[in-house]
C-alpha angles and dihedrals in degrees: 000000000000087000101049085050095054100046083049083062100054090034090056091041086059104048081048097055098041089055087052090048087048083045104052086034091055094045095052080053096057100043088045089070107043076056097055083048093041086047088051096071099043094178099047092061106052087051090051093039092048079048095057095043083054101054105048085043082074100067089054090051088058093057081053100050098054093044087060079074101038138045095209136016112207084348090299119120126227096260089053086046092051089049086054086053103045091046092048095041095056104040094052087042095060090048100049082042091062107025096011090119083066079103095067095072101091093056084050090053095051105044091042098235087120085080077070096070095035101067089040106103099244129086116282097230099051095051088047092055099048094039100127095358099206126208101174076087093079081086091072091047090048097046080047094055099040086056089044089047076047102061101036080062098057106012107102107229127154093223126214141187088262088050095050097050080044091072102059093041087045091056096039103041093043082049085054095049092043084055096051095044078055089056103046097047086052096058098049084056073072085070104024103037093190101048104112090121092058102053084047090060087061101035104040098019087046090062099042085055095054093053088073120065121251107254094069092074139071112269095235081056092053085046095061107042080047101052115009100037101009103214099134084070087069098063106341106073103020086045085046097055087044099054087039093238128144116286118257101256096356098283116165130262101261090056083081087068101049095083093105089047100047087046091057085045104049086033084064091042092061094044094067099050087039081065100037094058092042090062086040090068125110121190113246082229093242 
């Protein structure tokens, strides 16, 4: 019985592997091919990527802007604030770079073309995320970069061997947990069809409220964004033990090198109710 159980296990461990290889294959497919359409019109898309890059520059501007009246916000100067930001701005850029058209399920819901994706032999998650990949979006993640360039300039950090390995698995664990806040926003559009505003309460706002330190906000505010929706494990805490500040809550040191933890975790998370709303459709019979 050992045995049979056994086999069960790396029987089961296969068929999972190979649905998350048919699914990344079939969404480089498919945004494969939004790029070759994106590619066809040059010129279009550096005026929609520049676009982009402006208008995320302008939430930076406005930090700027209020920092021309003031010498600290929350007790963190403008470089600190800038290496929020740029932490913040490129974690969430690669994410809604690569699952950003999670926002268009509700529409899909509601129109039934859902039923579409569903009878195509690849996985439906992986045809939603990658619906209209677009890459005019690469100007968020630049303007992020050039600010976080920015702030590693001027920031004054003593650097060690920790801090350094902190940075990568900053950027690609905040980008883990941003993909699977997109996820899961997308999954609750399966109940409420015309929640997009709500997600992006969650995805976008999410970010902009990231950009600003933590002790601007109320406490009940840090505690959720901690504990119920971790966020704060994206900029706030690893941000916190590189520029050597006070933990959000108290929370001990090791909590700063948890991102890549917290990102599996909410990533399975998400998963699940990514698979429960999924079972929970029901085709508009159109």
């Amino acid at each position: 019985m050992a045995e049979i159980a056994g086999a069960a296990e790396v029987a089961g461990r296969e068929v999972r592997r190979g649905r998350v290889a048919e699914g990344l294959r079939a969404y480089g497919l498919i945004a494969g091919m939004w790029i070759r359409s994106t590619m066809a019109y040059r010129t279009s898309f550096v005026l929609t990527a520049f676009g982009n890059f402006a208008m995320n520059a302008l939430d930076f501007v406005a930090i700027l802007l209020m920092f021309s009246r003031v010498d600290a916000l929350g007790g963190w100067s403008l470089p600190e604030v800038a290496f929020l930001y740029g932490l913040s701005g490129v974690s969430f850029g690669l994410a809604d770079l690569a699952i950003g058209s999670m926002d268009r399920l509700g529409r899909r819901v509601r129109d039934g073309t859902l039923d579409t994706l569903l009878v195509r032999p690849a996985p439906v998650l992986a045809q939603v995320a990658a619906d209209r990949f677009a890459l005019r979006r690469l100007g968020r993640v630049t303007q992020g970069l050039l600010v976080l360039g920015y702030a590693l300039v001027v920031v004054d950090v003593d650097w060690t061997v920790a801090k350094l390995l902190l940075m990568p698995l900053m950027l690609v664990g905040g980008a883990g947990i941003f993909c699977a806040v997109f996820v899961a926003a997308g999954a609750f559009q399966f109940v409420a069809q015309d929640a997009s505003e709500v997600a992006n309460a969650f995805t976008y706002g999410g970010t902009t409220l990231l950009q600003y330190p933590p002790a601007v906000f109320a406490l009940d505010l840090v505690r959720g964004v901690t504990f119920v929706v971790p966020l704060a494990f994206v900029n706030w805490l690893p941000a916190s033990h590189v520029l050597g500040r006070p933990y959000p809550l108290d929370l001990p040191g090791w909590a700063a090198f948890t991102t890549p933890l917290v990102a599996v975790a909410c990533c399975a998370a998400a998963g699940l109710v990514w698979r429960a709303g999924l079972r929970s459709y029901r085709s508009t019979g159109s």
